[in-house]
N, C-alpha and C positions, 0 to 999 in steps of 0.2 A: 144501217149505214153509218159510220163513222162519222164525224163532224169534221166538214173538210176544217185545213191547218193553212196559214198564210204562206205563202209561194217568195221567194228571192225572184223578181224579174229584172231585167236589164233590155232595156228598149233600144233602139237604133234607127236608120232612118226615117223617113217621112215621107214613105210611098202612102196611096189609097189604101192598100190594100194589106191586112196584117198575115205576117206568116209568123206562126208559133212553133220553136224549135225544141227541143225534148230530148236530152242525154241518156247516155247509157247508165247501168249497175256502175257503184262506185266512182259514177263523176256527176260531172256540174255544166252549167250553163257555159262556161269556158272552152268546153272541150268542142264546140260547136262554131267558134269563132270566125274560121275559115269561110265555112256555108254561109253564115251571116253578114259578113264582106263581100260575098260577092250577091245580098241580097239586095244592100241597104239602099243600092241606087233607084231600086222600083217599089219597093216594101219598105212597109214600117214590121220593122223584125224584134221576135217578142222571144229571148232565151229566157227560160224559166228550171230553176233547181226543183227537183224532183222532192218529196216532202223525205227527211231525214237523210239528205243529201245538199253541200254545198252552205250556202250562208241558209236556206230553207229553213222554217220551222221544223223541229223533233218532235218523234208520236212515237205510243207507244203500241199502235193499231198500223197494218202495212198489208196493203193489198191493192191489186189492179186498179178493180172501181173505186174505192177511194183513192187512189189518184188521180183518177180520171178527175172526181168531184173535186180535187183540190184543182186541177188546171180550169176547171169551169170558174170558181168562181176566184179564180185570180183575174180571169176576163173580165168576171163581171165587175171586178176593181176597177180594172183599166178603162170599163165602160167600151168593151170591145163584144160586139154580137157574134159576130163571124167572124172564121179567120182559116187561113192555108193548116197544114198541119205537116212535120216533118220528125219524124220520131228515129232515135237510131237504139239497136239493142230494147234492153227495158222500156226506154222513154218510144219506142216502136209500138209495144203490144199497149202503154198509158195511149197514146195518142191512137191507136184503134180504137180501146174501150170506148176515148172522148166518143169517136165519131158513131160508135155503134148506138151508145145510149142518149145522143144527145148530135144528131144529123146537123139539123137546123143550124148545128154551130159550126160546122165544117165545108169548106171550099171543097178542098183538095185533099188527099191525103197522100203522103209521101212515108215509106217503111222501109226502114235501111237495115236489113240482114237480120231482120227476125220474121218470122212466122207466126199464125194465130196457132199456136199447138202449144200445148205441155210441154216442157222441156227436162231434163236429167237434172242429176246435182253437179253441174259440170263447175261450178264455184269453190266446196269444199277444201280441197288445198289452200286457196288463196283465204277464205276468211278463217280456216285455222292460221294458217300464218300471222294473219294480222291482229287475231283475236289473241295471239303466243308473242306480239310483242313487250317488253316492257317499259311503258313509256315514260314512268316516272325516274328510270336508269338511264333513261339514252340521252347521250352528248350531242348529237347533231343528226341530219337527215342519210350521211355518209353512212354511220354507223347503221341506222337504220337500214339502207340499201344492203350492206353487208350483210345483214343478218337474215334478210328474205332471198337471197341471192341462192339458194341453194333451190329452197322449197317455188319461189315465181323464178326460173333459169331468164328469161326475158327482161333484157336494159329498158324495153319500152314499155311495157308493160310496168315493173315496178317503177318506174316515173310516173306510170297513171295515177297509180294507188297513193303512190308518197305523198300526190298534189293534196291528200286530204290532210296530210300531217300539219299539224299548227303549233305555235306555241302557248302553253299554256302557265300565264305567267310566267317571272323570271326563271323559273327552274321547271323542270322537265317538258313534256308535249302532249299532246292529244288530239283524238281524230277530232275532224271537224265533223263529219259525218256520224250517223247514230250507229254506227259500227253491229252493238249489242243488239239494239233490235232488227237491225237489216240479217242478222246472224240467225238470232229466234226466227225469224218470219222467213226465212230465204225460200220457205216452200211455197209459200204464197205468193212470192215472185214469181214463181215458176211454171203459175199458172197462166194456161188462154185466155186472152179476152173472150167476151160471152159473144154465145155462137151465134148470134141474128147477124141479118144482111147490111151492110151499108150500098148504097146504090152509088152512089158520091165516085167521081175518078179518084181512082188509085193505083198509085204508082209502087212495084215493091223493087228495092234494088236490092241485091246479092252481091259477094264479091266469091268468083271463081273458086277461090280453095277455101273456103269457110265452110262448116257443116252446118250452119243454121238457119238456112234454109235448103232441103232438099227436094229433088223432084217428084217425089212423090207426097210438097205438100203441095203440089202446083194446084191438085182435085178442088180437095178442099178450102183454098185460098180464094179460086176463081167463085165457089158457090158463096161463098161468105162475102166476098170482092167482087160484085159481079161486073162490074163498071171497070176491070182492073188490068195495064200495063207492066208490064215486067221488063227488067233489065238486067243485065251480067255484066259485070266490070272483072273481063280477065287480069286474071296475077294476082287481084285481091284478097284479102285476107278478112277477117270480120272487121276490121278497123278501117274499110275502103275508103273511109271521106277523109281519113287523115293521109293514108297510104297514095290513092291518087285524084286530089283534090279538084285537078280540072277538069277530070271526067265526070265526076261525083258532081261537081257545082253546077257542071253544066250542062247534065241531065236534070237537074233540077228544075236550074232557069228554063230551059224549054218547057218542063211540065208547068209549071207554077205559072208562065208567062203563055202559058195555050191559049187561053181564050182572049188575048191580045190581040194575036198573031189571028185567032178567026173574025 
């Protein structure tokens, strides 16, 4: 097992109770901002970068369970035992692994629009593109749009990606993110979390026209998730919590606030 690498966290309210949130491929604790506003009034909300993602420590080692170990023991920094879990995308099958290998540490568990399954190279396109930029030529972030604009055709999408561009020193830029090695390792992303059971409630949300999760993993979901809740956010797309935020929030807050409410 790798030696976990230190975490970017960013804290927020100062409820009892911690919920730890968990981004997609190619983002950051930002991208979760939304969810986290409308936690902060009951929860103490814990956005954490993914390792080789965000302000996060770089490795040159990239796989599930060692992500998994790198959110344990960023807890164990914060001196936090337990805590809710809310994964979306990638930071979805990180935050299973947490709860598979490591229960004890998990309330709840929340999975927005991924599945425990192996998935395609459905990325290809996009880290050729980004790996075919030249960033020690480019003039501004404009330019940069302009040149992914063919091979990413989506304005919102290539805003996802750009957030990683930085500048690096006075002349040219560079990704903030480990680009090269998330590149190398992209198969290892691609991998299931390991197949044991969590008993733990779990919640898995989907959005309507996204392919990533489909009905026929519902079999398998429920035997690995056996404590597990499902939900559909018609019109959505796999970016549901940005797409429609008050539905997303506030399926949330109901689950994460259940056992309030009993």
């Amino acid at each position: 097992m790798p030696r976990a690498v230190q975490l970017h966290t960013e804290v927020s309210g100062s409820g009892p109770v911690s919920v730890v949130l968990l981004h997609g491929l190619f983002g950051s604790a930002s991208n979760l901002m939304s969810v986290a506003r409308s936690l902060e009034s009951h929860f103490t909300v814990v956005r954490m970068d993914l390792r080789n993602h965000g302000k996060s420590a770089h490795s040159d080692q990239m796989d599930i369970p060692a992500m998994a170990e790198d959110v344990i023991a960023a807890m164990d920094v914060l001196e936090m035992p337990r805590a809710h879990f809310l994964g979306h995308s990638l930071g979805g099958k990180v935050a299973m692994q947490v709860a598979i290998t490591h229960p004890e540490r998990v309330k709840r568990l929340i999975v927005a629009d991924i599945a425990p399954v192996r998935y395609g190279r459905g990325h290809d396109a996009i880290i050729t593109s980004l790996l075919a930029l030249e960033l020690r030529s480019l003039k501004n972030r404009e330019q940069a749009d302009q040149l992914l604009t063919k091979s990413v055709p989506e304005v919102a999408i290539r805003q996802f990606l750009l957030k990683n561009l930085m500048r690096d020193g006075k002349d040219g830029w560079a990704w903030r993110m480990n680009l090269p090695v998330i590149a190398e390792l992209y198969d290892n992303l691609r991998d299931a979390p390991s197949a044991e059971p969590f008993d733990g409630p779990t919640l898995f949300i989907r959005g309507e026209l996204s392919g990533y999760i489909r009905d026929e993993n519902r079999a398998p979901m429920m035997r690995q998730f056996p404590n597990m809740y499902f939900e559909t956010i018609a019109n959505a797309g796999h970016w549901l919590h940005a797409e429609y935020p008050l539905i997303f929030n506030g399926l949330v807050n109901e689950f994460l606030r259940a056992d309030e409410a009993a």
